[in-house]
N, C-alpha and C positions, 0 to 999 in steps of 0.2 A: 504494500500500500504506500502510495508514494502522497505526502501530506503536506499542505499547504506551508508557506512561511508564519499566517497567519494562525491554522491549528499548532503550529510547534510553537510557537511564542504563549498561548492561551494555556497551554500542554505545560508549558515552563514555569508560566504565573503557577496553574494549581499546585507544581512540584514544591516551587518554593512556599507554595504557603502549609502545604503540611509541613514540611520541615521549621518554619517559623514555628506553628502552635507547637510541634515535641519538643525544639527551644525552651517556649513560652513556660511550657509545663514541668521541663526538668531541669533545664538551666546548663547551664558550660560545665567542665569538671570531669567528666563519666566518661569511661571505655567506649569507643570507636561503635562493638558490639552494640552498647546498650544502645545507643542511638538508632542504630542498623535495626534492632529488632521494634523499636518504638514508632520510627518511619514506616516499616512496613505495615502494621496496626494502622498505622496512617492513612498509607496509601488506599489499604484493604474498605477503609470504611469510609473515604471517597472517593472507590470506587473506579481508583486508578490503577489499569493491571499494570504489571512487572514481572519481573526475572529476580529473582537478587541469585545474589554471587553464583553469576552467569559463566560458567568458564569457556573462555575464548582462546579456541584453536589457532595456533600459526601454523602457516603449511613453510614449507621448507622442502624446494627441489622435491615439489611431488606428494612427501610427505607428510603428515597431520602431526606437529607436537602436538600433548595436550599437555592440561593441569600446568599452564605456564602463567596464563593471568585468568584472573577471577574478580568482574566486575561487581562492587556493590549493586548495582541497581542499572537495570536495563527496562526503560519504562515506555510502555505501548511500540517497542520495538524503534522510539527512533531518539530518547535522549539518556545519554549514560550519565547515571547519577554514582560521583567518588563521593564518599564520606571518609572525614579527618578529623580528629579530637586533638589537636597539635599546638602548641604554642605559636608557630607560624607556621605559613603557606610558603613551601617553599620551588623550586623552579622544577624541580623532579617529580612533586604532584602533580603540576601544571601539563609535563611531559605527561604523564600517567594516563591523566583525563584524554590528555588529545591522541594518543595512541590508542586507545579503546575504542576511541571516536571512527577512526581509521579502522581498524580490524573488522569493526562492527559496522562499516558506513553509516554510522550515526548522524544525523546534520548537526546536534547540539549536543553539548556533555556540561555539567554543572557539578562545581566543586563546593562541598560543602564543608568546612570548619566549624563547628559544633566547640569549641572550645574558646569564643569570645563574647564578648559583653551584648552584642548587637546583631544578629547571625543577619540578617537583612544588609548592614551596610558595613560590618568588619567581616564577616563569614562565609561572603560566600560569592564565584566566578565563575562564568557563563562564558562558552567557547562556542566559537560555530565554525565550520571544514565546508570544502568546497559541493557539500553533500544537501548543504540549507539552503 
């Protein structure tokens, strides 16, 4: 299904805002996990499908590695959602997201920080590939 710029943007507000209320309701501080399992509760009860920790094959001359990387969140098949509980964002996340983005032809990936004050305007970076 190939999906508007307009559904993936509308796709990305809802993303962001369950991730805002599991913010809202637990606060910064907590394992990566706990997040991961409280998004998906999220996701689940509005009703936004996903993947989580999606493992994404690389082929290699022919062949399929597997179990090389494992997407948090792969959501209605076209935005990859990282989560990070980190004191900062650093540039190897940033690779991480957009490398998934790629394997996955994802058009958008969103990195989430769950470990500041503000997850809305210190927490969290929205990527788009030649795929949006």
């Amino acid at each position: 299904m190939k999906a508007s710029r307009a559904e993936i943007d509308n796709l990305s507000f809802r993303i962001l805002g369950a991730a805002i209320e599991v913010h809202r309701q637990i606060g910064p501080g907590l394992l990566e996990s706990v997040y991961q399992k409280c998004l998906a509760i999220e996701f689940f009860e509005r009703e936004i499908s996903f993947k989580q920790e999606l493992e994404i094959p690389i082929v290699y001359k022919g062949h399929t590695v597997e179990g090389m990387f494992k997407c948090d969140f792969f959501i209605e098949d076209l935005v990859v959602v990282e989560l990070k509980a980190v004191s900062e964002i650093l540039p190897v996340h940033q690779a991480q997201v957009i490398n998934y983005m790629n394997l996955l032809r994802a058009p958008k990936g969103i990195l989430l920080n769950f470990n500041v004050t503000n997850l809305f305007k210190q927490g969290q970076k929205t990527f788009v590939n030649k795929y949006y």
